[in-house]
C-alpha positions in Angstrom: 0.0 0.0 0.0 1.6 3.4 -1.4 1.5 6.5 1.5 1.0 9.8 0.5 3.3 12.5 0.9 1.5 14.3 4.2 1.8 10.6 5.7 5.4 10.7 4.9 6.1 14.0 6.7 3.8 13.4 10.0 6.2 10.5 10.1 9.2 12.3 9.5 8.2 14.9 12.0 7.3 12.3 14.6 10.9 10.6 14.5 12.3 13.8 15.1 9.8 15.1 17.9 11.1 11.5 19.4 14.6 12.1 18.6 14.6 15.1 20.6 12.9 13.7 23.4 15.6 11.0 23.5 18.5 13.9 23.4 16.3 15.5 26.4 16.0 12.4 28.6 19.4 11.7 28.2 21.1 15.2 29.4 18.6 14.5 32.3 20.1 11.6 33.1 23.6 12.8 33.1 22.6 15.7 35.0 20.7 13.1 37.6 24.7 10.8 37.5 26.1 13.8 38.3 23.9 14.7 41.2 24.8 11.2 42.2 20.8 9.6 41.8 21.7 6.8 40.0 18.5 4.9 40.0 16.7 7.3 38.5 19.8 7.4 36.1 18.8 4.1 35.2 14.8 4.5 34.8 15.2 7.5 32.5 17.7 5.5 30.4 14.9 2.4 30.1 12.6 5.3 29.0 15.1 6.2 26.0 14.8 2.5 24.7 11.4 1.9 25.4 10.4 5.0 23.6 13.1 3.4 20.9 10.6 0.4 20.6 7.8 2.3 21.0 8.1 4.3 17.9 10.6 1.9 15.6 13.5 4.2 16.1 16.8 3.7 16.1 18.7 5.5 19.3 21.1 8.3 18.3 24.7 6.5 18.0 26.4 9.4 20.4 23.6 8.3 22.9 23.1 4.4 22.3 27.2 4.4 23.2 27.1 6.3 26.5 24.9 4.0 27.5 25.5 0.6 29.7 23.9 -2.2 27.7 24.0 -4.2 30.9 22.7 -2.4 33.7 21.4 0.5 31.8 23.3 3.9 33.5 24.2 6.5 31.5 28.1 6.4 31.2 29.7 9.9 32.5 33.4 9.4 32.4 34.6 10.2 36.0 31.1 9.0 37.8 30.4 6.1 36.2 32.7 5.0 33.9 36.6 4.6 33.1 37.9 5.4 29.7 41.2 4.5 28.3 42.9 4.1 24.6 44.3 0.9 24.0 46.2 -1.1 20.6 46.9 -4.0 19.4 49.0 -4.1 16.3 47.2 -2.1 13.4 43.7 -2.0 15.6 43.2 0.6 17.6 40.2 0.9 20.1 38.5 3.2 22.8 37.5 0.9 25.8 34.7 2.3 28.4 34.3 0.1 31.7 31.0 0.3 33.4 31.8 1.3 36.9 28.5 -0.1 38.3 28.6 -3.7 36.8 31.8 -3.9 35.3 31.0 -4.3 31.8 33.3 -3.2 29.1 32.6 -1.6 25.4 35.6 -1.2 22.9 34.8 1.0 20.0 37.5 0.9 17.2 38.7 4.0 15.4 41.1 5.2 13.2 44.8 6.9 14.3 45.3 9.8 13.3 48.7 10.3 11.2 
C-alpha cells in the first residue's frame, strides 16, 4: 500500500519530535549521574529505549554508546565509567568500563597520522 506525501512528513516529524525527546531524557540523566541519583539514572535510560521500541526508532549513535547495555546507566566518564585508549597491532580501540557492573565496550577508530 503506497503513502501519500503528508503521511510521509507526519512521520518524519514524529521521528524527530522522538529524537529530541531521547537527546532531552538523556542530558537529564547525566545531569541526575552527576547529582549522584543513580536509579533514576537508570529508569530515565529504560525510558530512551522503550520510547526506541515504541516508535521503531533507532537510538542516536552518540547516545546508544554512552549508554550501559548491561545495567542501563548512563556512562559519564569520572562518575560512572573509566575510559582508556588501547592497541593492538594495526587495531586501535576506545575501551569504556561500566563502573556499576563492570562491563566493558571497545569501540574501534582510526589513528590519526
Amino acid at each position: 500500500m503506497r503513502r501519500n506525501r503528508s503521511e510521509l512528513r507526519k512521520k518524519a516529524r514524529l521521528n524527530d519530535l522522538v529524537v529530541q525527546r531521547m537527546e532531552r531524557l538523556f542530558n537529564i540523566s547525566k545531569e541526575k549521574v552527576k547529582e549522584g541519583d543513580i536509579e533514576y539514572s537508570r529508569r530515565i535510560s529504560e525510558l530512551i529505549f522503550r520510547l526506541s521500541l515504541r516508535n521503531k526508532i533507532k537510538i542516536p549513535r552518540a547516545i546508544k554508546r554512552s549508554i550501559c547495555k548491561n545495567c542501563h546507566v548512563a556512562l559519564v566518564p569520572g562518575f560512572t565509567c573509566t575510559i582508556r585508549l588501547r592497541s593492538q597491532g594495526k587495531v586501535s580501540y576506545l575501551v569504556i568500563k561500566c563502573k556499576e557492573c563492570g562491563w566493558v565496550k571497545r569501540i574501534p577508530y582510526n589513528k590519526v597520522k
